[in-house]
N, C-alpha and C positions, 0 to 999 in steps of 0.2 A: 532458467534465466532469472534474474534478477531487477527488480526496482527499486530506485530509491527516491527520498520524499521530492517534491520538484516536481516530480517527471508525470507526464499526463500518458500513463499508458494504454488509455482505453477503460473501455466499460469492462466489468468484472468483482473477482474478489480474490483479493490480495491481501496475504498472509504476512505476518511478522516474522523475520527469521530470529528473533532472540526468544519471544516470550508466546507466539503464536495468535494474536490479536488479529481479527479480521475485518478489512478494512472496505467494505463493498463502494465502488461509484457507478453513478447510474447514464455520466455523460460521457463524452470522447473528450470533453474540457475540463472534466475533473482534475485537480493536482491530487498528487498524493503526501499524506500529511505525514508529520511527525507519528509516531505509533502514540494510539490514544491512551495506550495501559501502560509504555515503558519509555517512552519517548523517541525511541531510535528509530532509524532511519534505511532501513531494510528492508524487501518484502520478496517474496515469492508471488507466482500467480495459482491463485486455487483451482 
C-alpha cells in the first residue's frame, strides 16, 4: 500500500518510493510531508 504527502496515516515509518528517505510520525494527526531529501510525494510503510 501506498501513501502520499496530505494523508495522516498513522503513527509509523514511512519510506520514499523514489529515493528511500524515512519519514517517522509519532501521532495519528501527523501529515505526511513532501519527502525531506527529493521532494516527492510517495511513500511506502516501513
Amino acid at each position: 500500500m501506498s501513501y502520499s504527502t496530505g494523508e495522516k496515516p498513522g503513527i509509523g515509518t514511512y519510506v520514499c518510493t523514489n529515493c528511500g528517505q524515512t519519514v517517522v510520525l509519532n501521532d495519528n494527526t501527523d501529515t505526511l510531508p513532501p519527502c525531506p531529501k527529493c521532494d516527492k510525494t510517495s511513500y511506502t510503510k516501513a
